[in-house]
N, C-alpha and C positions, 0 to 999 in steps of 0.2 A: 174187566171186560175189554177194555180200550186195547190191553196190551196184547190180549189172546185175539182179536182181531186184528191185530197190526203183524202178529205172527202166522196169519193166516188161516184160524180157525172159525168155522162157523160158529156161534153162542146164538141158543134160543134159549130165554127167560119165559118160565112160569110168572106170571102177573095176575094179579088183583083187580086192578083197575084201568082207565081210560088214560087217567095222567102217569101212571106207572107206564104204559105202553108207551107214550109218548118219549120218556127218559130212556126206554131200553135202545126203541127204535133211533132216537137221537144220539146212543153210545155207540151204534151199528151194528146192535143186537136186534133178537127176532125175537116177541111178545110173541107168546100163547099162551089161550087158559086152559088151565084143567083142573080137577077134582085130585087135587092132592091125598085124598082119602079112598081113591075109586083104583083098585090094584090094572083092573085092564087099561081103566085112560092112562095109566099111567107108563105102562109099558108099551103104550100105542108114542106117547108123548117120546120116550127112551129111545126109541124106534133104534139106527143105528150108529148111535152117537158113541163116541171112542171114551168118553168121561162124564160121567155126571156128579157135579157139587148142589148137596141138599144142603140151602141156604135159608127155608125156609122156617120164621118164626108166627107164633102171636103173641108177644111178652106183653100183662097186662100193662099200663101204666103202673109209673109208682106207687101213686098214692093207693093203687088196689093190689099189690105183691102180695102182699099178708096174710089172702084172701084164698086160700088154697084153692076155690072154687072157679078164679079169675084164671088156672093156670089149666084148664081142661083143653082148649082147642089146642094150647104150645105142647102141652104134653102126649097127644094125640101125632102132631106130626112128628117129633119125636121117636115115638116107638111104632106107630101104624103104617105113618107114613115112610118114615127107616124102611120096615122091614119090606114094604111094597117097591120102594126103591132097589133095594138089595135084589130081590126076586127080579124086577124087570131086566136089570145088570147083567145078570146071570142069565138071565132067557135071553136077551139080544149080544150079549158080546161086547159090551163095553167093557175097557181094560179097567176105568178105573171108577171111584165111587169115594166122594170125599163129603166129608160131614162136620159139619161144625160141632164147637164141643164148648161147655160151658161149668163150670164149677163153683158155686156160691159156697161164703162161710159167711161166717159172721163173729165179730171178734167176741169172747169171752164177758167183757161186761156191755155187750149186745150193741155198744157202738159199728161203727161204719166205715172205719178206719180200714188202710189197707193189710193185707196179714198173705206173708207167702202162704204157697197151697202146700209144702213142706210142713211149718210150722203149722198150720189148719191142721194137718193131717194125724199129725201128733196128739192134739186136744182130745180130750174125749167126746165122744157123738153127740151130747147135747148142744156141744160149742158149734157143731158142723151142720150143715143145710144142704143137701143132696136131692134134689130135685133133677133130673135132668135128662135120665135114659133106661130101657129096662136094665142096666146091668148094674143098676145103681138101686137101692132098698129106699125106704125112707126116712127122712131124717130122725126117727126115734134108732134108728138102725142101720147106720150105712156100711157100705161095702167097699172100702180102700183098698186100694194095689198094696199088697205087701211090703212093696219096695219103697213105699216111701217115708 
């Protein structure tokens, strides 16, 4: 944020909270809330801004990952909130539209170890964990780029 305002651009952050706003407002960013799931606040929010990065998560804590149930709000902004993004972009005229992006696996004998996404990608579907965006099936099924 620090260096997109040292280059001169505006940054208004989506926030949570009281002390979130406090961090924004102290990087020389501009807090506001909105309804990340609400398609018009959100294009109200978009208004006529030249880029918007969807940075927004709700990753359970650890000890509840396991928990398919704990990943509903994350997987909500994800694919709901994406696509209301994507729509607002395109109704106001922002050029650009950047998204985070995230790839779990998990090694073969179910350790935690690190494993490129190459190799991952190779194993077969039981080894993989795909969680992350509609263009992605679910882990009994996933859906890899060709190319790798």
């Amino acid at each position: 944020m620090s260096r997109l305002i040292s280059e001169g651009h505006q940054v208004i952050c989506a926030s949570r909270s009281d002390s979130a706003d406090r961090i924004i407002a102290d990087l020389g960013g501009t807090p506001t809330r909105v309804d990340l799931f609400d398609a018009g606040a959100l294009r109200q929010a978009v208004g006529d801004a030249e880029a918007v990065l969807h940075l927004a998560t709700a990753i359970p804590p650890s000890a509840e990952m396991g928990d398919l149930s704990t990943w509903v709000t994350n997987d909500r902004l994800r694919e709901e909130t994406t696509a209301h993004l994507a729509d607002a972009v395109a109704a106001n005229g922002a050029r650009s539209l950047l998204l985070q992006s995230y790839f779990g696996v998990r090694a073969p004998d179910g350790g935690h170890r690190r494993m490129s996404v190459r190799r991952a990608c190779r194993r077969s579907h039981a080894d993989i964990v795909t969680r992350t965006s509609p263009c992605c099936s679910s882990s009994e099924n996933p859906v890899l780029p060709d190319a790798l």
